[in-house]
PyMOL CGO cylinders between C-alpha atoms (Angstrom):
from pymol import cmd
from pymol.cgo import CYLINDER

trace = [
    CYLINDER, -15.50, 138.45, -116.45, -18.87, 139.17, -115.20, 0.3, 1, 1, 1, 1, 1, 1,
    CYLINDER, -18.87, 139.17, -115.20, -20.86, 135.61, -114.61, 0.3, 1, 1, 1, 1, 1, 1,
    CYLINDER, -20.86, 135.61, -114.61, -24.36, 134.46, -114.82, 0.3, 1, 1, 1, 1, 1, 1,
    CYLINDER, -24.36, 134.46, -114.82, -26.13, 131.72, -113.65, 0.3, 1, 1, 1, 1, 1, 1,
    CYLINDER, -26.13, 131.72, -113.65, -29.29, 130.58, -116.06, 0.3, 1, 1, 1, 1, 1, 1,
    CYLINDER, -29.29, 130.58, -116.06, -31.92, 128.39, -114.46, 0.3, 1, 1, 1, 1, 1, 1,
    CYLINDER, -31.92, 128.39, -114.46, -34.49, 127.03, -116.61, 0.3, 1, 1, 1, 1, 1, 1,
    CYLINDER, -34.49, 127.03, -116.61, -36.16, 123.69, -117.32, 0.3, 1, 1, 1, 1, 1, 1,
    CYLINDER, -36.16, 123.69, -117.32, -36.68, 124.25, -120.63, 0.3, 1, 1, 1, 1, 1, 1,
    CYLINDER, -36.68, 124.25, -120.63, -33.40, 122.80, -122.89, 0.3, 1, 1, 1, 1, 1, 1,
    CYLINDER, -33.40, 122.80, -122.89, -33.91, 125.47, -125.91, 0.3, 1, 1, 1, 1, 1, 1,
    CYLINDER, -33.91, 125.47, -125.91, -34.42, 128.65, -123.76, 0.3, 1, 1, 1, 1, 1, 1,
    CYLINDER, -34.42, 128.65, -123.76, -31.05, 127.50, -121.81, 0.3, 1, 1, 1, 1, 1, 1,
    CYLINDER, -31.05, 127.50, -121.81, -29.11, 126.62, -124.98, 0.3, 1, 1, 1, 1, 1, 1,
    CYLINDER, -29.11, 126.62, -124.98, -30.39, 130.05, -126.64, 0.3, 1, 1, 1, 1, 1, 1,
    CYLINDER, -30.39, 130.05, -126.64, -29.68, 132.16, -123.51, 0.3, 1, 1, 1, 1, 1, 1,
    CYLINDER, -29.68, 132.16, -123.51, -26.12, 130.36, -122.45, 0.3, 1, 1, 1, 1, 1, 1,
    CYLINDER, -26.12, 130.36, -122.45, -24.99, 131.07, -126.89, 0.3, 1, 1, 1, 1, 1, 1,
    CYLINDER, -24.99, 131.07, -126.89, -26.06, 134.60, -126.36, 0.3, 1, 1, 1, 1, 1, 1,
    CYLINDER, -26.06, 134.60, -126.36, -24.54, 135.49, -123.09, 0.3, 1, 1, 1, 1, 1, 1,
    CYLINDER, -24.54, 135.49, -123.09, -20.99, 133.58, -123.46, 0.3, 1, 1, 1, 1, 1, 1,
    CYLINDER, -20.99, 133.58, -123.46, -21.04, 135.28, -127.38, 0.3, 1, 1, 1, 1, 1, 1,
    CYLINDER, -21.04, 135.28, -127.38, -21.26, 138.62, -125.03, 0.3, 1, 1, 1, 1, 1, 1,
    CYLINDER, -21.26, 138.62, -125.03, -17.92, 137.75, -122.93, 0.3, 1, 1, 1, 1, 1, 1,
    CYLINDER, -17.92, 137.75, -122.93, -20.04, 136.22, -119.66, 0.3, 1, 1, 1, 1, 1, 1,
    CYLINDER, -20.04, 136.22, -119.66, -18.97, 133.31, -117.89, 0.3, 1, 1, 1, 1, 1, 1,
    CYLINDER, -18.97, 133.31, -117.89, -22.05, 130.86, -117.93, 0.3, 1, 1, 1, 1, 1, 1,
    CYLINDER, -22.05, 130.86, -117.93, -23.38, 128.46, -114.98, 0.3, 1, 1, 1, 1, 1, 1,
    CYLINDER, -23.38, 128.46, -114.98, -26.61, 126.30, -115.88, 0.3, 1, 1, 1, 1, 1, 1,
    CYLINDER, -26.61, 126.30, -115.88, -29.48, 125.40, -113.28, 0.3, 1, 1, 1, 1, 1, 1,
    CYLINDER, -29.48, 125.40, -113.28, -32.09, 123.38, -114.48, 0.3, 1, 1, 1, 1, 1, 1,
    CYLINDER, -32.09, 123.38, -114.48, -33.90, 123.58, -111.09, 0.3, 1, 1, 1, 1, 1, 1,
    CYLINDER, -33.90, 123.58, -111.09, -33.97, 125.32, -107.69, 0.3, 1, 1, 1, 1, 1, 1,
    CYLINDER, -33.97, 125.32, -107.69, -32.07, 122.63, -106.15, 0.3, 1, 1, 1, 1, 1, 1,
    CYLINDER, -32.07, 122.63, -106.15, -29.36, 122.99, -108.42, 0.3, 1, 1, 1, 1, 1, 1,
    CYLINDER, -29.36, 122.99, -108.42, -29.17, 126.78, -108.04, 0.3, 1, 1, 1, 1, 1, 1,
    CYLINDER, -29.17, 126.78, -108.04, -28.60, 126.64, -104.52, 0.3, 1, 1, 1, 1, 1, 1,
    CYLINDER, -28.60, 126.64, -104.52, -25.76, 123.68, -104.64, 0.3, 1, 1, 1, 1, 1, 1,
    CYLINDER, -25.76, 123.68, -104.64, -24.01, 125.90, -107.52, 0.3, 1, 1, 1, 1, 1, 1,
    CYLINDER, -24.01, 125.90, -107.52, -23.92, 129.00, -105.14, 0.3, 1, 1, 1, 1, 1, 1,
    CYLINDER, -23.92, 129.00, -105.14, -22.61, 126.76, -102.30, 0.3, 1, 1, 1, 1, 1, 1,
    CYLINDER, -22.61, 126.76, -102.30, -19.19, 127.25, -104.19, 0.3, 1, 1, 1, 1, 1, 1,
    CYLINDER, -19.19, 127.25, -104.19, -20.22, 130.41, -107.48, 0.3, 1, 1, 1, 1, 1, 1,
    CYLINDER, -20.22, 130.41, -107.48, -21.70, 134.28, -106.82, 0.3, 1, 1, 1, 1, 1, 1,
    CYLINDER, -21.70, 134.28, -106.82, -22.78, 134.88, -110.23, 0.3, 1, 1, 1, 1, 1, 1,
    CYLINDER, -22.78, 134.88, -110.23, -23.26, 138.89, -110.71, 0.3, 1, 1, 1, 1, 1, 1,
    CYLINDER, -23.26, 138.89, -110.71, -26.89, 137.96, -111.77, 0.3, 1, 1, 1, 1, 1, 1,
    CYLINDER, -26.89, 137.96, -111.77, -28.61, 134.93, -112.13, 0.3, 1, 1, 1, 1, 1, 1,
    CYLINDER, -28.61, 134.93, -112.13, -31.85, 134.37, -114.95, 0.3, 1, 1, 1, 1, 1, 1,
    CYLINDER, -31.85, 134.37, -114.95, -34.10, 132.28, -112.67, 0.3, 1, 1, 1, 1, 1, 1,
    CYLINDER, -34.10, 132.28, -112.67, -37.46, 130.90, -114.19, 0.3, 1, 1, 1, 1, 1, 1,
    CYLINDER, -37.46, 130.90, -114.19, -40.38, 130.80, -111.84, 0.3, 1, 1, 1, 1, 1, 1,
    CYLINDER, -40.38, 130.80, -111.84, -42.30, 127.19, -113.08, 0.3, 1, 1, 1, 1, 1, 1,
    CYLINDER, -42.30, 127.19, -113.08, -39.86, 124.46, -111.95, 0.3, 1, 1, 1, 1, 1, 1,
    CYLINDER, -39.86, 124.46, -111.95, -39.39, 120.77, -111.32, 0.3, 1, 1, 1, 1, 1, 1,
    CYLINDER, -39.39, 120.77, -111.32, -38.29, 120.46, -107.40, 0.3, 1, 1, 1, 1, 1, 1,
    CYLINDER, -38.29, 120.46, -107.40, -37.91, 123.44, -106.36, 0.3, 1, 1, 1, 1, 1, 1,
    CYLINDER, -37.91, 123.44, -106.36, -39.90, 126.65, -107.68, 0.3, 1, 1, 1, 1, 1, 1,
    CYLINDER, -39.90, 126.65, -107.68, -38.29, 130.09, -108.51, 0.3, 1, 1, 1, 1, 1, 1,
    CYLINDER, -38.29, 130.09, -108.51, -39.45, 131.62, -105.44, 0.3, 1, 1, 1, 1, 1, 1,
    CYLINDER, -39.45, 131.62, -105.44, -38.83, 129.06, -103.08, 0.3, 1, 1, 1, 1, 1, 1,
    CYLINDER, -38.83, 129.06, -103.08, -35.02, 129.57, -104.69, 0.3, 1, 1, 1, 1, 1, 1,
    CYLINDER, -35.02, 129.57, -104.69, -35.53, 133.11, -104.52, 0.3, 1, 1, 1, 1, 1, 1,
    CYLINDER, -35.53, 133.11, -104.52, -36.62, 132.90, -101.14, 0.3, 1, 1, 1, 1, 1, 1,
    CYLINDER, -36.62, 132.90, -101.14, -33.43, 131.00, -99.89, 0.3, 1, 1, 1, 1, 1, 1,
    CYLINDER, -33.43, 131.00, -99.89, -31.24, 133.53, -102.33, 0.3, 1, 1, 1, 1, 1, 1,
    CYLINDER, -31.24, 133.53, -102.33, -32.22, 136.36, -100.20, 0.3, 1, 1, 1, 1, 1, 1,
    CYLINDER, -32.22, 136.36, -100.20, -31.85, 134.35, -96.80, 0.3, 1, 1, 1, 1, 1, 1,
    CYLINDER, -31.85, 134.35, -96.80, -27.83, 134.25, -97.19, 0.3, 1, 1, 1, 1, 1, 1,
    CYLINDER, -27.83, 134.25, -97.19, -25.64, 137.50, -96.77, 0.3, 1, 1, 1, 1, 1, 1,
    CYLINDER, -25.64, 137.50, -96.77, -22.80, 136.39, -99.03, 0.3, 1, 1, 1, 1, 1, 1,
    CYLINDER, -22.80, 136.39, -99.03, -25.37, 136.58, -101.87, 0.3, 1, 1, 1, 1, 1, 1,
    CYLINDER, -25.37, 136.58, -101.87, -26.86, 139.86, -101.12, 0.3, 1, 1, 1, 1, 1, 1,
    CYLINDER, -26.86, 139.86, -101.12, -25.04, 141.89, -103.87, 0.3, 1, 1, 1, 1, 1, 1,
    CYLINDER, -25.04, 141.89, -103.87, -26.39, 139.24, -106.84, 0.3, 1, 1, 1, 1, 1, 1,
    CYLINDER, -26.39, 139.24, -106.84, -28.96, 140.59, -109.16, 0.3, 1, 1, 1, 1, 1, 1,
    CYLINDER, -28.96, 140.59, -109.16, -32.04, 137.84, -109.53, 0.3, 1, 1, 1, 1, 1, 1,
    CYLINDER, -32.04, 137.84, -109.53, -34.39, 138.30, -112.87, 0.3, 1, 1, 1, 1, 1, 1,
    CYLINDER, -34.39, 138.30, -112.87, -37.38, 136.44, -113.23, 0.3, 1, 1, 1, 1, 1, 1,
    CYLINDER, -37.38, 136.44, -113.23, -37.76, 134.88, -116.65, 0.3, 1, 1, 1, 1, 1, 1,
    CYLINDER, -37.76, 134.88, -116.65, -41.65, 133.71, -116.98, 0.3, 1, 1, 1, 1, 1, 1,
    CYLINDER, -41.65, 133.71, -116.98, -44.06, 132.99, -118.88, 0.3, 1, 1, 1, 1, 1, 1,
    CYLINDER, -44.06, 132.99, -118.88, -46.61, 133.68, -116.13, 0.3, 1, 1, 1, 1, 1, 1,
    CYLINDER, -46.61, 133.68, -116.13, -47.50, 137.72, -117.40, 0.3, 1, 1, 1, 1, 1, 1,
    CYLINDER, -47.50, 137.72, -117.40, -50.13, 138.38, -115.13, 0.3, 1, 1, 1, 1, 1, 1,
    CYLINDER, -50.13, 138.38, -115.13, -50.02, 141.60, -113.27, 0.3, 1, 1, 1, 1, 1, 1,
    CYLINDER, -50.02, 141.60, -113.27, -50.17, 139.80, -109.73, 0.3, 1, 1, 1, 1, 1, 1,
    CYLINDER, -50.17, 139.80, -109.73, -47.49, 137.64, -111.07, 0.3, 1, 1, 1, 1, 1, 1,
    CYLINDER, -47.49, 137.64, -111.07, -45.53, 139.93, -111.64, 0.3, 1, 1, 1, 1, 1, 1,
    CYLINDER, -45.53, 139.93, -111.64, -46.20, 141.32, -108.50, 0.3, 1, 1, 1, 1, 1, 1,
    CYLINDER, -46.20, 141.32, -108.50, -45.42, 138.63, -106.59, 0.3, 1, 1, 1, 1, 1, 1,
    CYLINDER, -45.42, 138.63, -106.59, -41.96, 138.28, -108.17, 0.3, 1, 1, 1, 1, 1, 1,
    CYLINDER, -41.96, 138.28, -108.17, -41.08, 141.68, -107.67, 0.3, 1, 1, 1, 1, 1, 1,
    CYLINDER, -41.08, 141.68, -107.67, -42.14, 141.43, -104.03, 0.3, 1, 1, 1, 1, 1, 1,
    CYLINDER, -42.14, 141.43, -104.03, -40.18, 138.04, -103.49, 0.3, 1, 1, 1, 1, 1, 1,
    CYLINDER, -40.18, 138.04, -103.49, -37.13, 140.07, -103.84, 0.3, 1, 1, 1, 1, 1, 1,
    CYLINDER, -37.13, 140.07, -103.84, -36.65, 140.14, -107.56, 0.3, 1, 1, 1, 1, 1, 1,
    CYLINDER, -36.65, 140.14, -107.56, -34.38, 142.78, -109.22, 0.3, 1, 1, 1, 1, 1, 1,
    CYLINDER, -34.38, 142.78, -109.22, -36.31, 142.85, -112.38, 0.3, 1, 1, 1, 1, 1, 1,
    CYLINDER, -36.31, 142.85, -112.38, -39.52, 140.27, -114.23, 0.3, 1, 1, 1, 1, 1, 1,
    CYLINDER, -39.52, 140.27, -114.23, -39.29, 139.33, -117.79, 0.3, 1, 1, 1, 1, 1, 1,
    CYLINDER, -39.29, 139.33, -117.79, -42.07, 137.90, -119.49, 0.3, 1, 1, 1, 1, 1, 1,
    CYLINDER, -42.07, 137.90, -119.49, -41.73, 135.09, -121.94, 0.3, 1, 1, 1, 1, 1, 1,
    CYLINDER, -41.73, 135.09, -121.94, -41.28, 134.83, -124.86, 0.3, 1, 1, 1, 1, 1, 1,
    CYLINDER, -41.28, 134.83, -124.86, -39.10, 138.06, -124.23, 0.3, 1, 1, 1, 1, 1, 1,
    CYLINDER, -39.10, 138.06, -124.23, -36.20, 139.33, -127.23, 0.3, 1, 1, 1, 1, 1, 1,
    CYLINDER, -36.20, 139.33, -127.23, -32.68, 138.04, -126.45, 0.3, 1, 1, 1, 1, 1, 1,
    CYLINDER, -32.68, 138.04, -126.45, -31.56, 141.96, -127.13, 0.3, 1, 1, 1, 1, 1, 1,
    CYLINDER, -31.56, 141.96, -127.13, -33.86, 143.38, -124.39, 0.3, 1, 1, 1, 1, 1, 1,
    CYLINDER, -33.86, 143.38, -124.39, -33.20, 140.73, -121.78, 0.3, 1, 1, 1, 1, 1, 1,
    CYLINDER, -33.20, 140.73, -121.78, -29.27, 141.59, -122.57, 0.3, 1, 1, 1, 1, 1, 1,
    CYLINDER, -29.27, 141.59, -122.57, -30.15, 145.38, -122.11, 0.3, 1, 1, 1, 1, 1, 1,
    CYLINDER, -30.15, 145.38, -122.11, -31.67, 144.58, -118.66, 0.3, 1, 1, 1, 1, 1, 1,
    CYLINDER, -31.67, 144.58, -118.66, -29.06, 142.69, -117.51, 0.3, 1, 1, 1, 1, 1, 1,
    CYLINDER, -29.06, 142.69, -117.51, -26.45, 145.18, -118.22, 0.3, 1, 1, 1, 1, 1, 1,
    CYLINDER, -26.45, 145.18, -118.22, -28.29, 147.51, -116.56, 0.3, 1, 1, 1, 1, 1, 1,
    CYLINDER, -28.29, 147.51, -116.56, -28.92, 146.10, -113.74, 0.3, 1, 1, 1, 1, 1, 1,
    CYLINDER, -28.92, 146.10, -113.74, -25.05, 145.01, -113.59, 0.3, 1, 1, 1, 1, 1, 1,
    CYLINDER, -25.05, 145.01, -113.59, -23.94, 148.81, -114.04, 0.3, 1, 1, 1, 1, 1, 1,
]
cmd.load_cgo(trace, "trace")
């Protein structure tokens, strides 16, 4: 079972993104902030995680940032799910080391196209 880790501070997008992924057949982790990412891949690889950029603690690049620091994580497919849409945002993400950036709001069908893309 492929597994995903969703980190988000926002209650509804989590709830709305862990019913449609585990309804898929994934095996769900939830994050609601940078710190907790990082302590849930001390002892999980998720194939992919969902990581939101505007976060209490600890930012989505700052996590990103750390992600990409540690070998045993290498493989792991990071998406960016913001609502910043700005073309140097974007940017940015994609040059922190980000497999793919969704803009929010963003359809539940196309964000589960892109992950099982990038999962192929």
């Amino acid at each position: 079972m492929k597994k995903i880790l969703i980190a988000d501070d926002e209650h509804k997008i989590v709830m709305t993104l862990e019913y449609a992924f585990r309804k898929a057949g994934y095996e769900i982790f939830i994050a609601r902030d940078g710190s907790e990412v990082l302590e849930i891949l001390k002892t999980q690889t998720p194939d992919i995680i969902l990581l939101d950029i505007m976060m209490p603690n600890v930012d989505g690049y700052t996590t990103l940032s750390e992600i990409r620091k540690n070998k045993s994580l290498e493989n792991v497919k990071v998406i960016f799910l913001s609502a910043k849409t700005g073309e140097n945002d974007i940017k940015k993400g994609m040059d922190a080391g980000a497999d793919a950036y969704v803009t929010k709001p963003y359809s539940i069908k196309k964000l589960t196209e892109k992950v099982e893309e990038l999962l192929q």
